[in-house]
CHARMM-style PDB file with segment names, atoms N, HN, CA, C and O in Angstrom:
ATOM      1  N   UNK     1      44.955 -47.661 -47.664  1.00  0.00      PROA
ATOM      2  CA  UNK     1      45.362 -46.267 -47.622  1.00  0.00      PROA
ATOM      3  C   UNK     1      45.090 -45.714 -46.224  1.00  0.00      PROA
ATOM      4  O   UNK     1      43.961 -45.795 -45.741  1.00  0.00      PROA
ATOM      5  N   UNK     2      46.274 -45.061 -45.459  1.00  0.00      PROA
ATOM      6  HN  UNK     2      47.192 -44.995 -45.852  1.00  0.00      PROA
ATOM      7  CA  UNK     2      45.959 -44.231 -44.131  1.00  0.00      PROA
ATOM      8  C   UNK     2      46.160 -43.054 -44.569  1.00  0.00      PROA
ATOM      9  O   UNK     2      47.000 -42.736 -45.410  1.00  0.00      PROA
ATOM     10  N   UNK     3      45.079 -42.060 -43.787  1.00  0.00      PROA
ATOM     11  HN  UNK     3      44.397 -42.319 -43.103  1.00  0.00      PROA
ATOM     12  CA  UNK     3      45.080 -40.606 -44.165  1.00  0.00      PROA
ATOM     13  C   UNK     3      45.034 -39.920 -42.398  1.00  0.00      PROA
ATOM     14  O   UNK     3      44.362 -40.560 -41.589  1.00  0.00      PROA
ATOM     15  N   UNK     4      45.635 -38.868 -41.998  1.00  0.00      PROA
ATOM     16  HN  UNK     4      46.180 -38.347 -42.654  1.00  0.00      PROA
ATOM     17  CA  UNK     4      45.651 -38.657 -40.680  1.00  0.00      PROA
ATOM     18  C   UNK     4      44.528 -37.387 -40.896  1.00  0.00      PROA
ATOM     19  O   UNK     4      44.410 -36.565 -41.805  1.00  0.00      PROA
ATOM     20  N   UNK     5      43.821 -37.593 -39.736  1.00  0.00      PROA
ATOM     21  HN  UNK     5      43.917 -38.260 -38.997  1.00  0.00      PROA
ATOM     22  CA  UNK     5      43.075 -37.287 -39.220  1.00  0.00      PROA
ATOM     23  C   UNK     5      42.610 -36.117 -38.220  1.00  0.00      PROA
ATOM     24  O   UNK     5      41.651 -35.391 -38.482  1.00  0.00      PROA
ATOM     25  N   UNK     6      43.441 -35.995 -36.954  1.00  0.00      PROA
ATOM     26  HN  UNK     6      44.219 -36.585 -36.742  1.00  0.00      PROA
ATOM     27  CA  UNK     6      43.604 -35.477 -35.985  1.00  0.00      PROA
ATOM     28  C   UNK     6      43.832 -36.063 -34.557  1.00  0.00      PROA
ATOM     29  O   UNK     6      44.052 -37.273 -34.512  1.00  0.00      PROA
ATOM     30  N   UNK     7      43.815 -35.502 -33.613  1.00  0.00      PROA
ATOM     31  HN  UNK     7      43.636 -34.519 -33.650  1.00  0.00      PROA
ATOM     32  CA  UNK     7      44.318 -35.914 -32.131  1.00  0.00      PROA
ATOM     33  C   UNK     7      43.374 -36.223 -31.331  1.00  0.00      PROA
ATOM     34  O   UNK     7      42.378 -35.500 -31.297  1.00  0.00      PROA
ATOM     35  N   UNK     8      43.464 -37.285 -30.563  1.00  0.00      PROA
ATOM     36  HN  UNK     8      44.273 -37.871 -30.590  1.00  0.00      PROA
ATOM     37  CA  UNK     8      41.909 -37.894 -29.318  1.00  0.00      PROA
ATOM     38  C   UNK     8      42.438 -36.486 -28.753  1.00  0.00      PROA
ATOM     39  O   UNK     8      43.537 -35.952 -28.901  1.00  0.00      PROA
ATOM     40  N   UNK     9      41.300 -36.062 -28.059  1.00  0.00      PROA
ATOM     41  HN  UNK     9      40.407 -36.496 -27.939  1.00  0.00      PROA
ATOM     42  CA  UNK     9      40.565 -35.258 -27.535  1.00  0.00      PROA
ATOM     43  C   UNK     9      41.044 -35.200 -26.007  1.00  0.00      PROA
ATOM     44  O   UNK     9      41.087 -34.197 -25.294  1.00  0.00      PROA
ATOM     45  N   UNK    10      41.437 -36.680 -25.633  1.00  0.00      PROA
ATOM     46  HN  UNK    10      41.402 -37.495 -26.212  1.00  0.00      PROA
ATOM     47  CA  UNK    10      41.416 -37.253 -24.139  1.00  0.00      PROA
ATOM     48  C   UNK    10      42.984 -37.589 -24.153  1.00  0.00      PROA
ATOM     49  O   UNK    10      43.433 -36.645 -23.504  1.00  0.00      PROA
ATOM     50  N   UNK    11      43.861 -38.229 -24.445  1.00  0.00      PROA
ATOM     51  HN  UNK    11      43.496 -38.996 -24.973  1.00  0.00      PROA
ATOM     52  CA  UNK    11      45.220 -38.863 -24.647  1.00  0.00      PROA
ATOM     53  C   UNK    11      46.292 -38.210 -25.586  1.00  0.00      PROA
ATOM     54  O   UNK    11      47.523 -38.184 -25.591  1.00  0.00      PROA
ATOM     55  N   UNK    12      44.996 -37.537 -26.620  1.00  0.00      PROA
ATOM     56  HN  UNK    12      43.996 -37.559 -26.616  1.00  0.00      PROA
ATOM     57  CA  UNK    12      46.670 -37.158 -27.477  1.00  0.00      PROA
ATOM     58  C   UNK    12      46.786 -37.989 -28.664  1.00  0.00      PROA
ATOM     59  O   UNK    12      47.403 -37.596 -29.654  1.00  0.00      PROA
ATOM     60  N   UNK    13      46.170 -39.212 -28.598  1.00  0.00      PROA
ATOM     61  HN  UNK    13      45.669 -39.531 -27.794  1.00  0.00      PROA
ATOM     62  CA  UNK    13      46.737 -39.902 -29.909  1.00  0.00      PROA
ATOM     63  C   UNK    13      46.518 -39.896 -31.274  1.00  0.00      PROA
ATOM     64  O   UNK    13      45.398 -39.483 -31.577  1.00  0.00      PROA
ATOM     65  N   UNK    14      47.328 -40.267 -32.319  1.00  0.00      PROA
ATOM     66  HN  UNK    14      48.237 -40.603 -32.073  1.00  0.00      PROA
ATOM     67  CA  UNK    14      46.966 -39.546 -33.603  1.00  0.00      PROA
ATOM     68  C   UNK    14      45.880 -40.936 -34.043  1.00  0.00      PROA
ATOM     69  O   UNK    14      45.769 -42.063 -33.561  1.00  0.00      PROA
ATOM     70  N   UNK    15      45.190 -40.242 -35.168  1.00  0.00      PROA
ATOM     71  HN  UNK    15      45.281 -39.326 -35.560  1.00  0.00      PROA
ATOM     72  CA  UNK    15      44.013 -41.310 -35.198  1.00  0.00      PROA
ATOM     73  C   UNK    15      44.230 -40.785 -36.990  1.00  0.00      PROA
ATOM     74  O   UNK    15      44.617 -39.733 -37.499  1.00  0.00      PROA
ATOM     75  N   UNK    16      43.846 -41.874 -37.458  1.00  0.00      PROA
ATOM     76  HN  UNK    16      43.532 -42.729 -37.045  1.00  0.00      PROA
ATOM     77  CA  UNK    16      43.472 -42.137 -39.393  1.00  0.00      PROA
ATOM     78  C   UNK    16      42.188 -42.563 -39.570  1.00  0.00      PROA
ATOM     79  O   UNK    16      41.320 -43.225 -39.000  1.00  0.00      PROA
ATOM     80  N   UNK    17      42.376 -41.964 -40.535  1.00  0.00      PROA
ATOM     81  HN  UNK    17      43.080 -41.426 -40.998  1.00  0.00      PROA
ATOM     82  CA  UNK    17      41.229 -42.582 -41.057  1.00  0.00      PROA
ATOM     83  C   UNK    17      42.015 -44.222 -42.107  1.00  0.00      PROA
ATOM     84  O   UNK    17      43.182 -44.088 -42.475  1.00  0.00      PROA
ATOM     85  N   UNK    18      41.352 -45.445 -42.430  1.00  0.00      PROA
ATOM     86  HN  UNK    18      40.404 -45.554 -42.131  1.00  0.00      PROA
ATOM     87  CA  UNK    18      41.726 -46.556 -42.610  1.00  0.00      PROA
ATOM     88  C   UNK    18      41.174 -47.059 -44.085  1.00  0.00      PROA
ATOM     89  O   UNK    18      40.203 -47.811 -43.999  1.00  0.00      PROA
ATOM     90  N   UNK    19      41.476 -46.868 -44.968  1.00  0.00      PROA
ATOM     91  HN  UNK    19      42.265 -46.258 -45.038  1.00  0.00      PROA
ATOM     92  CA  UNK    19      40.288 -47.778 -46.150  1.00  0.00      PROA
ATOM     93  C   UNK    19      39.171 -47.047 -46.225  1.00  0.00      PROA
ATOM     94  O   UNK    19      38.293 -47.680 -46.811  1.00  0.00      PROA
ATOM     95  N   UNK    20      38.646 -45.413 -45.696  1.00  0.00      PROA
ATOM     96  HN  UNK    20      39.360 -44.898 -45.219  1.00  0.00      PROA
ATOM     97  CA  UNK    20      37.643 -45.179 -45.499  1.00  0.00      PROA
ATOM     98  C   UNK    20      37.108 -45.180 -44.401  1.00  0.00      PROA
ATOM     99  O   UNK    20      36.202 -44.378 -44.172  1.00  0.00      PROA
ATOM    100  N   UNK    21      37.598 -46.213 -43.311  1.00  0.00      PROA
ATOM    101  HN  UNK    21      38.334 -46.865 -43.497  1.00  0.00      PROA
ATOM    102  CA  UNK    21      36.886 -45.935 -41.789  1.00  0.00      PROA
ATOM    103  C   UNK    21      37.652 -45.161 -41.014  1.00  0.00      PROA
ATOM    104  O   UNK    21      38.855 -45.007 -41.228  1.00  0.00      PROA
ATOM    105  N   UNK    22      37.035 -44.631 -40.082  1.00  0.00      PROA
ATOM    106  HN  UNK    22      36.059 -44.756 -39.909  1.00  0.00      PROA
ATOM    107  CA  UNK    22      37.567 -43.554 -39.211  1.00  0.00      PROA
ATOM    108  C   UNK    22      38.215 -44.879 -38.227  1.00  0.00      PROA
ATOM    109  O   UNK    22      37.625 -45.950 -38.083  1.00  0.00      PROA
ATOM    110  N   UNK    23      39.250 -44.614 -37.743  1.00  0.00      PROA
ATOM    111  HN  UNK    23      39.729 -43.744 -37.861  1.00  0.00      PROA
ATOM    112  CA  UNK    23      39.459 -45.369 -36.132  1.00  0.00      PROA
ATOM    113  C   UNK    23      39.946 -44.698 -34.982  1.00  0.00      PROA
ATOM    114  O   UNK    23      40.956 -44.643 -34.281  1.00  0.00      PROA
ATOM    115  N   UNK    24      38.511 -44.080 -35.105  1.00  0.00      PROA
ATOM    116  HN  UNK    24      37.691 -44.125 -35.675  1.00  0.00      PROA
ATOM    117  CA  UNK    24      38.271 -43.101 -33.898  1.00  0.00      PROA
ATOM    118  C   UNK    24      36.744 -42.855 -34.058  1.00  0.00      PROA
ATOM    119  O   UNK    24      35.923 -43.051 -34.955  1.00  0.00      PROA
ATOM    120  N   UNK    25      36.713 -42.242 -32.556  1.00  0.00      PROA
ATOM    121  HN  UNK    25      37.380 -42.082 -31.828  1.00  0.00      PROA
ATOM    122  CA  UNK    25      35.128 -42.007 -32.501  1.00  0.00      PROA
ATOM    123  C   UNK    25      34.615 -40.167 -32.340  1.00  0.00      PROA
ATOM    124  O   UNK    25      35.077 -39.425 -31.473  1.00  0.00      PROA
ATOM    125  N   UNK    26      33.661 -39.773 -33.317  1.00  0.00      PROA
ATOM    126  HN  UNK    26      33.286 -40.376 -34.021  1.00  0.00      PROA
ATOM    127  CA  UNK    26      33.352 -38.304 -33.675  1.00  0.00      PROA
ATOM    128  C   UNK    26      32.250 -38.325 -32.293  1.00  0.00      PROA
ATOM    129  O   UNK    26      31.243 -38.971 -32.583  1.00  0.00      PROA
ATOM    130  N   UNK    27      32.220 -37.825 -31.014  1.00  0.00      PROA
ATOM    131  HN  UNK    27      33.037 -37.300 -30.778  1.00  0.00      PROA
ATOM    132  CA  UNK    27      31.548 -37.703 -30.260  1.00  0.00      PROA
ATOM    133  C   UNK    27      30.196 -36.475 -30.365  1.00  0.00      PROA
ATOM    134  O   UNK    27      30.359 -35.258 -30.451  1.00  0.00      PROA
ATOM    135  N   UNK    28      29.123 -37.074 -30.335  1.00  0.00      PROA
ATOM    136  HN  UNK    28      28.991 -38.062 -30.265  1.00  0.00      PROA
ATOM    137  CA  UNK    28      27.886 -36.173 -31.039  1.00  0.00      PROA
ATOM    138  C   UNK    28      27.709 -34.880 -30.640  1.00  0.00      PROA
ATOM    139  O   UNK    28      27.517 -33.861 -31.305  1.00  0.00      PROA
ATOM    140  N   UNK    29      27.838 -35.133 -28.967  1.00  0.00      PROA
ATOM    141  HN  UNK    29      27.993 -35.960 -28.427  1.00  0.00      PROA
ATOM    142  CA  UNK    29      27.394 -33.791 -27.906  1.00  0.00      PROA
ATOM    143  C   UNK    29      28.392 -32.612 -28.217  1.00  0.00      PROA
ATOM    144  O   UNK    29      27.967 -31.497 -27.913  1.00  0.00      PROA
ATOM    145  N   UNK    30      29.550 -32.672 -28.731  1.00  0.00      PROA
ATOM    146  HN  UNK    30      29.894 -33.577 -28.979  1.00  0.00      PROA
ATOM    147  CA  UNK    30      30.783 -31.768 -29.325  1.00  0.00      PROA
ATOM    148  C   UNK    30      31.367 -31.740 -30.275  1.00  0.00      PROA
ATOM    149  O   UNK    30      32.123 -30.818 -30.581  1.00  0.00      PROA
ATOM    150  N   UNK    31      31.087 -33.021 -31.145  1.00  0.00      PROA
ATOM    151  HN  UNK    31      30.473 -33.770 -30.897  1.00  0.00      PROA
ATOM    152  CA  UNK    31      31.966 -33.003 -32.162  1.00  0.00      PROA
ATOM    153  C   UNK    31      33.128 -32.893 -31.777  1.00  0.00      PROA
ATOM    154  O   UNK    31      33.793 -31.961 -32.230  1.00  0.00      PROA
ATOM    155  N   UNK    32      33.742 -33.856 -30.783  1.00  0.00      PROA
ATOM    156  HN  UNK    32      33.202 -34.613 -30.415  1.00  0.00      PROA
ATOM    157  CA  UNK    32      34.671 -34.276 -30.665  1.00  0.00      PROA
ATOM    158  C   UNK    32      35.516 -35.770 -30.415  1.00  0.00      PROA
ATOM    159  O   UNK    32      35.193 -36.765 -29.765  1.00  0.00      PROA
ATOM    160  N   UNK    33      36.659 -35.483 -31.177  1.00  0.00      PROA
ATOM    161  HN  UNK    33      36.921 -34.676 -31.705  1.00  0.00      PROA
ATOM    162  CA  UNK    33      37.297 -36.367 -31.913  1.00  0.00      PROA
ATOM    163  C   UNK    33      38.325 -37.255 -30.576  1.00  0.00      PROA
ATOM    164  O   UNK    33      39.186 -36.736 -29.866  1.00  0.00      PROA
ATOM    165  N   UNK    34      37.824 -38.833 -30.574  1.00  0.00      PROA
ATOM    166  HN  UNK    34      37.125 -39.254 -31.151  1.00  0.00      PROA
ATOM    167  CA  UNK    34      38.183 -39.650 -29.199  1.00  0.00      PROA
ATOM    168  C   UNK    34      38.720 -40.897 -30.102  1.00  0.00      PROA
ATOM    169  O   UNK    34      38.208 -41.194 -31.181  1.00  0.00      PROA
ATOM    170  N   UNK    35      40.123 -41.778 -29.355  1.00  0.00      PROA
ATOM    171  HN  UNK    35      40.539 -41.537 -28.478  1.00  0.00      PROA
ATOM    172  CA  UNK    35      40.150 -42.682 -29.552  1.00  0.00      PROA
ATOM    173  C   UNK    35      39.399 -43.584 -29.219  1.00  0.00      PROA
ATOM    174  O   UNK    35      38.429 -43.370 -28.493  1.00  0.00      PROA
ATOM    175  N   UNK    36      39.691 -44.717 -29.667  1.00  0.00      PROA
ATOM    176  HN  UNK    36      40.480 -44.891 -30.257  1.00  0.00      PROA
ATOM    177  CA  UNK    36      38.397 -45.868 -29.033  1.00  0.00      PROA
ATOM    178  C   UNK    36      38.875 -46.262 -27.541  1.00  0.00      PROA
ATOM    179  O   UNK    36      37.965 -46.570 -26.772  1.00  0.00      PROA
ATOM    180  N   UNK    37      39.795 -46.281 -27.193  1.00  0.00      PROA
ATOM    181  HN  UNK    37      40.535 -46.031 -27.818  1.00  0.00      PROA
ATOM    182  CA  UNK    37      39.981 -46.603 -25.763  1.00  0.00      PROA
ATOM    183  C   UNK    37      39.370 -45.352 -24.661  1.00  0.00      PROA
ATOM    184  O   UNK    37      38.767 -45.435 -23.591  1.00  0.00      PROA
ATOM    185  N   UNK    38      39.805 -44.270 -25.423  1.00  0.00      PROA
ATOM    186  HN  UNK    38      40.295 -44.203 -26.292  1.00  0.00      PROA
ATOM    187  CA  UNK    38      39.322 -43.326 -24.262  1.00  0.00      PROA
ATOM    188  C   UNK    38      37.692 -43.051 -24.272  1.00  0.00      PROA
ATOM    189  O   UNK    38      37.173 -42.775 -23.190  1.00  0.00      PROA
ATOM    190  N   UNK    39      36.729 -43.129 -25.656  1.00  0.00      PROA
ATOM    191  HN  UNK    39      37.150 -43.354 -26.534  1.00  0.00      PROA
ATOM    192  CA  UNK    39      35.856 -43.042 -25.877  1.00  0.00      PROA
ATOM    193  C   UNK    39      35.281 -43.819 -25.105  1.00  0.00      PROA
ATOM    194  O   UNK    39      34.425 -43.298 -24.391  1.00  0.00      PROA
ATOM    195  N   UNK    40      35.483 -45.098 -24.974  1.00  0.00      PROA
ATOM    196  HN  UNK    40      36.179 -45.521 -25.554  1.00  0.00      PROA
ATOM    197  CA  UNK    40      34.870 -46.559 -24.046  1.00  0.00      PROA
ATOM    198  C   UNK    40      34.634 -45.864 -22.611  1.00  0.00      PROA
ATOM    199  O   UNK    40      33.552 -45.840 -22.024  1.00  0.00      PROA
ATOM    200  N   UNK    41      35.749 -45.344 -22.186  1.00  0.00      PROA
ATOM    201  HN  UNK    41      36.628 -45.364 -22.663  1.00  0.00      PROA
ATOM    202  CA  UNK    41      36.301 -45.103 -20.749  1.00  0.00      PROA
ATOM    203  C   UNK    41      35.703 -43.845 -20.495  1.00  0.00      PROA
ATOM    204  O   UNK    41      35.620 -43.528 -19.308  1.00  0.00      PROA
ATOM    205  N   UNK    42      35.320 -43.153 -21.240  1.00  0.00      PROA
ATOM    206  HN  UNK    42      35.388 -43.410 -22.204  1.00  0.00      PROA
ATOM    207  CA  UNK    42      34.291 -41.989 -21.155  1.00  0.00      PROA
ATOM    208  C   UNK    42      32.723 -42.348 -21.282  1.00  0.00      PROA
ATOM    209  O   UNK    42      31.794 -41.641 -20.891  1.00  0.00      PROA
ATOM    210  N   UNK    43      32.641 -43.522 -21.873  1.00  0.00      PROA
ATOM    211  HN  UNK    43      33.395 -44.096 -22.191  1.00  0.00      PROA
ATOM    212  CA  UNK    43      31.347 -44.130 -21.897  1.00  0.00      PROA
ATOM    213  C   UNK    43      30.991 -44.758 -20.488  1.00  0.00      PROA
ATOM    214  O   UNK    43      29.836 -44.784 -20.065  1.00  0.00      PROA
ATOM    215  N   UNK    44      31.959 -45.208 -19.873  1.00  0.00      PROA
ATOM    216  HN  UNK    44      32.898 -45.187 -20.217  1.00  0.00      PROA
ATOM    217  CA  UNK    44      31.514 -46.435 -18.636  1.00  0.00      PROA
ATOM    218  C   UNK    44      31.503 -45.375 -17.771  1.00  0.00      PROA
ATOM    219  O   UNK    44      30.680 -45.636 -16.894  1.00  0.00      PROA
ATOM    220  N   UNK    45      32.143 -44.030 -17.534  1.00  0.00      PROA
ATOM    221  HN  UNK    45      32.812 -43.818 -18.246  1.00  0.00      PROA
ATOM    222  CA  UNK    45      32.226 -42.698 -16.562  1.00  0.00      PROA
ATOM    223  C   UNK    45      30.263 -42.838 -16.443  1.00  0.00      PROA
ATOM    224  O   UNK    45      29.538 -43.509 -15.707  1.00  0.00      PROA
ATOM    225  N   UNK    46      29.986 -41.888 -17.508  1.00  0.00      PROA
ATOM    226  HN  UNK    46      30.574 -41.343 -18.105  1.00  0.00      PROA
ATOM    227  CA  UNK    46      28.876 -41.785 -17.471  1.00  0.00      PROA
ATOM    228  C   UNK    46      27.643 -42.774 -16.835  1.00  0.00      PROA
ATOM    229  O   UNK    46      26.702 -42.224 -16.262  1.00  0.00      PROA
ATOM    230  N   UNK    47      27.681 -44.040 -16.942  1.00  0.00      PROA
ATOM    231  HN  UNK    47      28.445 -44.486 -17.408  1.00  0.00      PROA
ATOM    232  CA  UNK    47      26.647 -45.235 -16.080  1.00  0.00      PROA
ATOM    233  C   UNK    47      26.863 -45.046 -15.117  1.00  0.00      PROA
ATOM    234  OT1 UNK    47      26.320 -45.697 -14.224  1.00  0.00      PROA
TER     235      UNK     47
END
């Protein structure tokens, strides 16, 4: 079962939730909603 979700935060893209998993990432500091590619790429910014 896919259920939609909302939009990365960073790109735009639509993200589902999957069987129950999100495939996307809920970012803590905002509660905001990132794909996994841009989430990564916002992760390696920061180091």
């Amino acid at each position: 079962m896919e259920e939609f979700v909302g939009f990365c935060a960073k790109c735009g893209k639509p993200i589902h939730c999957l069987s129950g998993f999100l495939n996307g990432v809920i970012s803590g500091e905002k509660e905001t909603l990132y794909c996994f590619e841009c989430y990564e790429k916002k992760d390696i910014k920061k180091q």
